[in-house]
C-alpha positions as CSV (number, residue, x, y, z in Angstrom):
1,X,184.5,129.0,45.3
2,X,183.3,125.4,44.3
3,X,180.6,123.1,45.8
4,X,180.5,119.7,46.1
5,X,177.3,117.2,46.4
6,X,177.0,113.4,46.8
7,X,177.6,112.6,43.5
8,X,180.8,114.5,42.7
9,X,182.0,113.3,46.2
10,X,181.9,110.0,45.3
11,X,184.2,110.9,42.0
12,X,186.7,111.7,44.4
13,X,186.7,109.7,47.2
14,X,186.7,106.1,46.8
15,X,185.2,105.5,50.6
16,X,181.2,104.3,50.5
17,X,178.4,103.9,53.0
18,X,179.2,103.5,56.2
19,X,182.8,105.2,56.0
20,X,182.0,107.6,53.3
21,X,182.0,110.8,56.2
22,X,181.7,113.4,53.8
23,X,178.1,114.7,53.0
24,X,178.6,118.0,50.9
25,X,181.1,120.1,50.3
26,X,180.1,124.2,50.6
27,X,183.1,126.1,50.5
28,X,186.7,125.0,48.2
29,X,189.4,127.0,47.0
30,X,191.5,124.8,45.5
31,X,195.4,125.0,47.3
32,X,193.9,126.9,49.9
33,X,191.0,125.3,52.0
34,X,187.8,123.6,52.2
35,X,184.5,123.3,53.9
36,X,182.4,120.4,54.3
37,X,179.7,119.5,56.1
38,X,178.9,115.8,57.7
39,X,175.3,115.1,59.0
40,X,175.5,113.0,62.3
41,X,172.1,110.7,62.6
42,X,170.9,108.6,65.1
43,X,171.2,105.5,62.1
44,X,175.1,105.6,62.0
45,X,176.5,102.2,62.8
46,X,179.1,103.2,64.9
47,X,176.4,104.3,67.8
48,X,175.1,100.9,68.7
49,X,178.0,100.1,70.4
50,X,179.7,103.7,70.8
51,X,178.4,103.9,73.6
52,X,174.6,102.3,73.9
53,X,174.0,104.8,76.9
54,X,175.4,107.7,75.2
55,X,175.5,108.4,71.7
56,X,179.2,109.8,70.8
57,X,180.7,109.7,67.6
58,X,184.6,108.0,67.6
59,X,187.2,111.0,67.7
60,X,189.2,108.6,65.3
61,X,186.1,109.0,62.9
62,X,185.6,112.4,63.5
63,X,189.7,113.0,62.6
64,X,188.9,110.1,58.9
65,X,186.1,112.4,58.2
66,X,188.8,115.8,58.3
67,X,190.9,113.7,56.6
68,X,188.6,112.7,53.5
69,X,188.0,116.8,53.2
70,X,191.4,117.4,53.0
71,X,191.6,114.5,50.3
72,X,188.7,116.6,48.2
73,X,190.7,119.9,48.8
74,X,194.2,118.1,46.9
75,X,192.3,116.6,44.6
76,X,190.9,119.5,43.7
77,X,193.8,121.5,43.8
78,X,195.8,119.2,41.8
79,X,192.6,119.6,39.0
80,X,192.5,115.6,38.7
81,X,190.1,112.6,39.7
82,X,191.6,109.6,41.8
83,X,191.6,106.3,39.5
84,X,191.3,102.6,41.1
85,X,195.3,103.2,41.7
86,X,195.6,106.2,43.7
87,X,195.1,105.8,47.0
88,X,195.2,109.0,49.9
89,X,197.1,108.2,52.8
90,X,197.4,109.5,56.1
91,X,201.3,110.1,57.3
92,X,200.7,111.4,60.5
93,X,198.7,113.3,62.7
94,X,199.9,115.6,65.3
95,X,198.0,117.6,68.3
96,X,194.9,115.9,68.0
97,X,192.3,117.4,70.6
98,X,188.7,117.0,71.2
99,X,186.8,119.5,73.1
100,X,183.5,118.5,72.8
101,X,181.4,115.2,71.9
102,X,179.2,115.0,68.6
103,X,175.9,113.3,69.3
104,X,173.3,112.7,66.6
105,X,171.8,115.8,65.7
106,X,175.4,117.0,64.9
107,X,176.0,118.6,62.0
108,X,179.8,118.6,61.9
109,X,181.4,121.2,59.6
110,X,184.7,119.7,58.4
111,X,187.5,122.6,57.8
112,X,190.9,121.8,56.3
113,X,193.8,124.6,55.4
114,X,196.5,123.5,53.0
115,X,199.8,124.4,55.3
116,X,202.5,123.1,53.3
117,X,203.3,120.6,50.0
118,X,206.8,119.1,50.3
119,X,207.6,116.0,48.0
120,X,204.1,114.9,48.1
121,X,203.2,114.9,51.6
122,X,200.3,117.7,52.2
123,X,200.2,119.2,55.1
124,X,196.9,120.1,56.5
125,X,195.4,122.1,59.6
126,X,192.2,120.7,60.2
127,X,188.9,121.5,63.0
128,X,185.5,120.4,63.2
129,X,183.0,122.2,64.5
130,X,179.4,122.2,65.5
131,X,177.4,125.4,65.1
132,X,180.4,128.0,65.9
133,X,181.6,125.4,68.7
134,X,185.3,123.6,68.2
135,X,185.0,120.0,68.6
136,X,188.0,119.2,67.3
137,X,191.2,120.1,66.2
138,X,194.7,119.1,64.4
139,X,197.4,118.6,62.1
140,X,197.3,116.1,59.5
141,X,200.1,115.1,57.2
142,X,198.7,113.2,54.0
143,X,200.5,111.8,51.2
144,X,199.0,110.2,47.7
145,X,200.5,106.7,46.4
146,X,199.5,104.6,43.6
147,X,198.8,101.1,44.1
């Protein structure tokens, strides 16, 4: 099992500060699954206006940050770095849920299984959860294009 920090993140994923969602990565076997964690603080952007009375991070942002683990586990799997012509798509996502908000404080663990590879579309199952609380779960299909 690989880990992942900062640095070797940011070989992968071409997202940077504030939509880099992606802190470290502690658990990867490659064509199999990932684990990654994302530190929620009070300093994220997204909070002044999301909501001003209550701190709760976007769902779509919680489902981009699944999706840029899921990114790390193909790349990984596929044993190659993204250049400045691949880009990592999403293609669809199906029974999104969210059972509980993520407030700052949060750490969100980011899981992702690789379900199924069919003409380059990946499929994913994907949660996030806080402590051994769900917060959120789904299926993601992904797909990698060049540019």
């Amino acid at each position: 099992m690989s880990i992942m920090d900062i640095n070797e993140i940011r070989e992968y994923l071409p997202h940077r500060y504030p939509f880099l969602l992606v802190d470290r990565v502690i658990e990867l076997e490659p064509g199999k699954r990932i684990r990654a964690i994302k530190n929620v603080t009070a300093n994220e952007p997204f909070f002044q206006g999301h909501f001003p009375h209550f701190s709760v991070m976007p769902g779509v942002l919680i489902i981009e940050a699944l999706a840029q683990a899921a990114a790390l586990l193909s790349f990984k799997t596929l044993g190659k770095k993204p250049d400045d012509k691949t880009v990592y798509y999403f293609a669809g996502i199906d029974g999104a849920r969210f059972k509980r908000p993520i407030v700052p404080g949060d750490q969100l663990i980011l899981e992702a299984e690789l379900l199924q590879e069919r003409r380059g579309l990946v499929k994913f199952a994907v949660r996030a959860l806080v402590g051994d609380a769900l917060a959120c779960e789904a299926e993601l299909l992904c797909t990698m294009r060049s540019i």
